[in-house]
C-alpha positions in Angstrom: 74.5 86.5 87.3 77.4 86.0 84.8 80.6 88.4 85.9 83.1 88.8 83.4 86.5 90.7 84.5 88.7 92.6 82.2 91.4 93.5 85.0 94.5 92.8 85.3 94.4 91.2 89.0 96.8 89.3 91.0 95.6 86.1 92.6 94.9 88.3 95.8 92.5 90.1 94.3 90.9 86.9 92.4 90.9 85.5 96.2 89.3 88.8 97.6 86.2 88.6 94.8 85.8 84.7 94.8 85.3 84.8 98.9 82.9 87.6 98.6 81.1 86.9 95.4 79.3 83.5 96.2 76.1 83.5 94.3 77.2 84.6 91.0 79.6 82.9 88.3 82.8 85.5 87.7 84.9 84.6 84.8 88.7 86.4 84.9 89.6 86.9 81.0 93.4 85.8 81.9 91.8 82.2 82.3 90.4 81.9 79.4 92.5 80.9 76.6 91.6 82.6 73.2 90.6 85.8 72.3 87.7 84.0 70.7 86.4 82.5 73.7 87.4 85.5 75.8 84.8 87.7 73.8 81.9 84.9 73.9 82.7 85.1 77.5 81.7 89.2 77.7 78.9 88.7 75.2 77.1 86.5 77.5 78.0 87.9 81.0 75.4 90.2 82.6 78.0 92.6 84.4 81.8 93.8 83.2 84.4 94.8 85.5 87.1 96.4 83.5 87.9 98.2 80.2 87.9 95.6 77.0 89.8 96.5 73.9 89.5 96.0 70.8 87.0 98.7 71.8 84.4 97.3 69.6 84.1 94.9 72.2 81.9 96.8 74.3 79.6 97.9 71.7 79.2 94.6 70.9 78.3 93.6 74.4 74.4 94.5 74.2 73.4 91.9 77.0 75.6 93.8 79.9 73.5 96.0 82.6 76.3 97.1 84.7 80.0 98.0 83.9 82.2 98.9 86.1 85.5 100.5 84.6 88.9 100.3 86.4 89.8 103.6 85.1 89.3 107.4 85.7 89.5 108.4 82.5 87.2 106.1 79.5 87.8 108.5 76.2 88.7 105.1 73.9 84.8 104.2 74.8 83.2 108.2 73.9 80.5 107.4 71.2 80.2 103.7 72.0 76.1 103.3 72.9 75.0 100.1 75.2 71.9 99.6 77.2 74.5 99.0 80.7 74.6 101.9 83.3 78.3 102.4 83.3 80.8 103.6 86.5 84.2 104.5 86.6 86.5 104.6 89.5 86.2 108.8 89.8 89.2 110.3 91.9 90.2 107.2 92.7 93.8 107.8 91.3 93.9 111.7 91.6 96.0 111.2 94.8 98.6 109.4 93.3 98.8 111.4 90.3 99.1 114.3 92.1 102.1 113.0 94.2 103.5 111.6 91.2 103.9 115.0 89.8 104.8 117.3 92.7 108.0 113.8 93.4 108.9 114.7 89.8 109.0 118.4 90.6 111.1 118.4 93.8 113.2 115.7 92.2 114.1 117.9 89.9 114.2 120.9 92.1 116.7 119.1 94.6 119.0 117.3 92.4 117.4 113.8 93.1 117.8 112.7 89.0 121.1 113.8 89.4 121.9 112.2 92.8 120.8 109.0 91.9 123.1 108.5 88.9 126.3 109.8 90.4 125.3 107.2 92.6 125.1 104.2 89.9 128.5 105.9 89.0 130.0 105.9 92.6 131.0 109.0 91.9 131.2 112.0 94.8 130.7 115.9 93.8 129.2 116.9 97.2 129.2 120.6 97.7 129.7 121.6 94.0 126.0 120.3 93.6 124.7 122.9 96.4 124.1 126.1 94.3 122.2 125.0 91.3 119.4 122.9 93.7 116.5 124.9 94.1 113.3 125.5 95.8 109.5 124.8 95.4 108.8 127.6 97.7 106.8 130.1 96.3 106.8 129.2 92.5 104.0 130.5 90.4 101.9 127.2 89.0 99.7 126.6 86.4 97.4 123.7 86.2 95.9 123.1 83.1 92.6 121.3 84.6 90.4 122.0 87.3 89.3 118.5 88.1 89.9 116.0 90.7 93.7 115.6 90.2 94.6 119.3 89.5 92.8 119.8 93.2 94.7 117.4 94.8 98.3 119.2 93.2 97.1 122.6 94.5 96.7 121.1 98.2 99.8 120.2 98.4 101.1 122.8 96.3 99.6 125.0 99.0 102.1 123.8 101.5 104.7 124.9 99.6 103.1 128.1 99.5 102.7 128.0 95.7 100.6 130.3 94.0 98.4 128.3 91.8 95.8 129.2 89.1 93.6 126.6 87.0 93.3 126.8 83.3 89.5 125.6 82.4 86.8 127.2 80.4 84.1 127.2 82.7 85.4 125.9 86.2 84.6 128.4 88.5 88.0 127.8 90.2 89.7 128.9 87.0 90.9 131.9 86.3 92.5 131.2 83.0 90.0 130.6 80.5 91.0 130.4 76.8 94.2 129.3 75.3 94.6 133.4 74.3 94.9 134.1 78.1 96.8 130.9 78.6 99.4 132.5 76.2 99.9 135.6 78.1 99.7 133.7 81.4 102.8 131.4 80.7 105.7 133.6 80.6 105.2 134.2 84.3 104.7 130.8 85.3 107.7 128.5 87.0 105.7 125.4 86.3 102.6 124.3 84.1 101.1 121.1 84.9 98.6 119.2 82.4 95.7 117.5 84.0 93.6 117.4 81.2 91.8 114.5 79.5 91.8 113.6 76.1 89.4 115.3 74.1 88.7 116.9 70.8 89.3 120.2 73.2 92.2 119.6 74.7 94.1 118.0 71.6 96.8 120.1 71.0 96.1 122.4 73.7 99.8 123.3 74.6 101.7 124.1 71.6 104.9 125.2 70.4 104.5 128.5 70.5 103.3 128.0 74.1 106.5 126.2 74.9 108.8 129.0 73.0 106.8 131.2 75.8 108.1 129.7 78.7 110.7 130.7 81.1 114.3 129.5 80.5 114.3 127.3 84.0 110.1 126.5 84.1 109.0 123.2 84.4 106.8 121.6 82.3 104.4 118.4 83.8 101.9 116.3 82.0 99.3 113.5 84.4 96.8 113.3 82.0 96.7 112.6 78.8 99.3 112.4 76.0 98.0 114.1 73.2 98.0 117.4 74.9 101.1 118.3 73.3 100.5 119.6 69.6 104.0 119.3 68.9 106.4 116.8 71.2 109.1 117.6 68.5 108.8 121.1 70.4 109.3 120.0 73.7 112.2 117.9 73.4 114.0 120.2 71.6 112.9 122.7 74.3 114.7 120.4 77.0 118.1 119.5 74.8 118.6 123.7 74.0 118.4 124.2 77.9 115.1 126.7 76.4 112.9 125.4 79.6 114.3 123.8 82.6 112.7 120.5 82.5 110.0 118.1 82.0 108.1 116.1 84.1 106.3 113.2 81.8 103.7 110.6 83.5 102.0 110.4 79.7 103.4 110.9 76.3 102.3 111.0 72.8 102.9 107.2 71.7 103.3 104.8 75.0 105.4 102.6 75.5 108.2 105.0 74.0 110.9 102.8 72.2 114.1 102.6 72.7 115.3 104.9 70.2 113.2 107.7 71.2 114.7 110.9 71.5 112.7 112.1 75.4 115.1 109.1 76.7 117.9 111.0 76.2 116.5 114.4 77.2 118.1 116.4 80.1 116.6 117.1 83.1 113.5 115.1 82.6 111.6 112.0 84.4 109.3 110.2 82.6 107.1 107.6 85.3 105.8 105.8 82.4 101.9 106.1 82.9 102.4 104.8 86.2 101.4 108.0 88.0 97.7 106.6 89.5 99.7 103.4 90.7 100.3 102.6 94.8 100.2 99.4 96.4 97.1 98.8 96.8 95.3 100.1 94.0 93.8 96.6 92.9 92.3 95.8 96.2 90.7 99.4 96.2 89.1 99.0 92.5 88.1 95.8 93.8 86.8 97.2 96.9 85.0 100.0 94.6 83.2 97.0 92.7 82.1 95.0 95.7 80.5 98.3 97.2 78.6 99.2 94.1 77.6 95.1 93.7 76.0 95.1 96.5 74.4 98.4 95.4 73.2 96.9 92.5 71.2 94.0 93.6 69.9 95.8 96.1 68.4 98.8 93.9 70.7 101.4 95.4 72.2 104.4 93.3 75.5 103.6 92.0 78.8 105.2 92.6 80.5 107.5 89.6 77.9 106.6 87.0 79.5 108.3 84.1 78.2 108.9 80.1 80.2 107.3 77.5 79.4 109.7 75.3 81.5 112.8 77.1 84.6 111.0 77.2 85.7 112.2 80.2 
């Protein structure tokens, strides 16, 4: 069988796949030169590993009977119809993401954004700094999302002793379950996390008027997707009028943001860049992921995280 990969792997991982995968003929888009050729290349291979843009790509890609995403979330591909069962890589990245945010959080709450530009600066302010650090212990969450990621937040939000409640319509671990109860539910919170993906749903979710409703030092967090924001405009001027106590930004409306953007510049806020479901060995584990569920596949065996397209989530 033709294998034509779509990820973005380091000649480890190429190593790892060409020592396994002996009987089959892979084909690593990065070595082949022209997009052109690159897209013959998918059209004729019998299995993807990896997420192809220009979208249209995969529609296009009729002869495929297995793809194997090397991402959680696969929104840019909801509608698209091909004959391939299709897999995605699941919770794969909800561990990181979830450390990602609750690092942002105690960075914030301990002074560490502040710390490590006085020390850029060389410049001492030692016990000065002591009374405005404060504590995770105890604060009131919210997690918009009751998926894999928000679960992994509230475990170790839990040894904090946090109180947490989801936001999701029909979760049964929510408790929050339409953006009216959402509304009333945010003045009390000292941190709301967005774990949401992108859907016609959750578009917009978290508006202004949600972010006027917030508590002068709460924390706002997004992991998941971007858009969930109907006004960023809001935010940031939330952040430079001291309205909200910071943000905590792994996704943003247009990524990357450029240079003149105004969230660069916005107090008490870390932005990770979309890096969030990134550790050190997350290309030998989607790697991994595809070997096990190759080896299911030629042998008839149910495949790991078959998703739909056609949710988007």
């Amino acid at each position: 069988m033709k294998i034509y990969i779509d990820t973005p792997f380091y000649e480890k991982q190429k190593a790892m796949l060409r020592s396994s995968v002996t009987d089959d003929i892979l084909e690593f888009k990065d070595e082949i030169a022209g997009e052109e050729q690159q897209l013959k290349a998918l059209l004729r291979a019998d299995i993807l590993l990896g997420n192809p843009k220009p979208v249209e790509w995969l529609q296009q890609a009729v002869n495929l009977k297995w793809v194997q995403l090397y991402s959680a979330g696969f929104e840019y591909y909801k509608g698209i119809k091909i004959p391939a069962v299709v897999t995605n890589m699941k919770d794969y990245y909800s561990q990181p993401c979830a450390e990602t945010v609750v690092a942002g959080i105690l960075a914030l709450y301990r002074g560490m954004d502040t710390f490590t530009l006085l020390k850029s600066e060389k410049k001492w302010v030692g016990y000065t700094a002591r009374n405005e650090l404060r504590l995770l212990r105890e604060k009131k969450v919210i997690i918009l999302g009751a998926g894999a990621i928000a679960k992994r937040i509230a475990k170790i939000l839990s040894g904090f002793d946090c109180t947490v409640s989801f936001y999701a319509r029909t979760a049964e671990e929510a408790s929050i379950h339409s953006p009216a109860e959402l509304v009333d539910e945010i003045p009390n919170a000292d941190i709301i996390i967005g774990c949401l993906p992108g859907t016609n749903e959750t578009k917009g979710l978290f508006t202004a008027d949600m972010i006027g409703k917030m508590k002068s030092d709460s924390i706002f967090c997004n992991v998941g997707r971007g858009n969930l924001l109907a006004d960023e405009q809001a935010l940031i001027d939330a952040l430079n009028n001291k309205k909200i106590g910071g943000a905590v930004l792994d996704v943003t409306a247009q990524e990357p943001i450029p240079a003149d953007h105004y969230l660069w510049d916005c107090p008490n806020t870390i932005l990770s860049q979309h890096s969030g479901g990134g550790n050190i060995t997350e290309y030998e584990g989607i790697a991994e992921l595809f070997l096990e569920n190759l080896k299911r596949f030629k042998t008839g065996k149910p495949l790991k995280n078959i998703i739909q397209l056609e949710k988007g989530y």
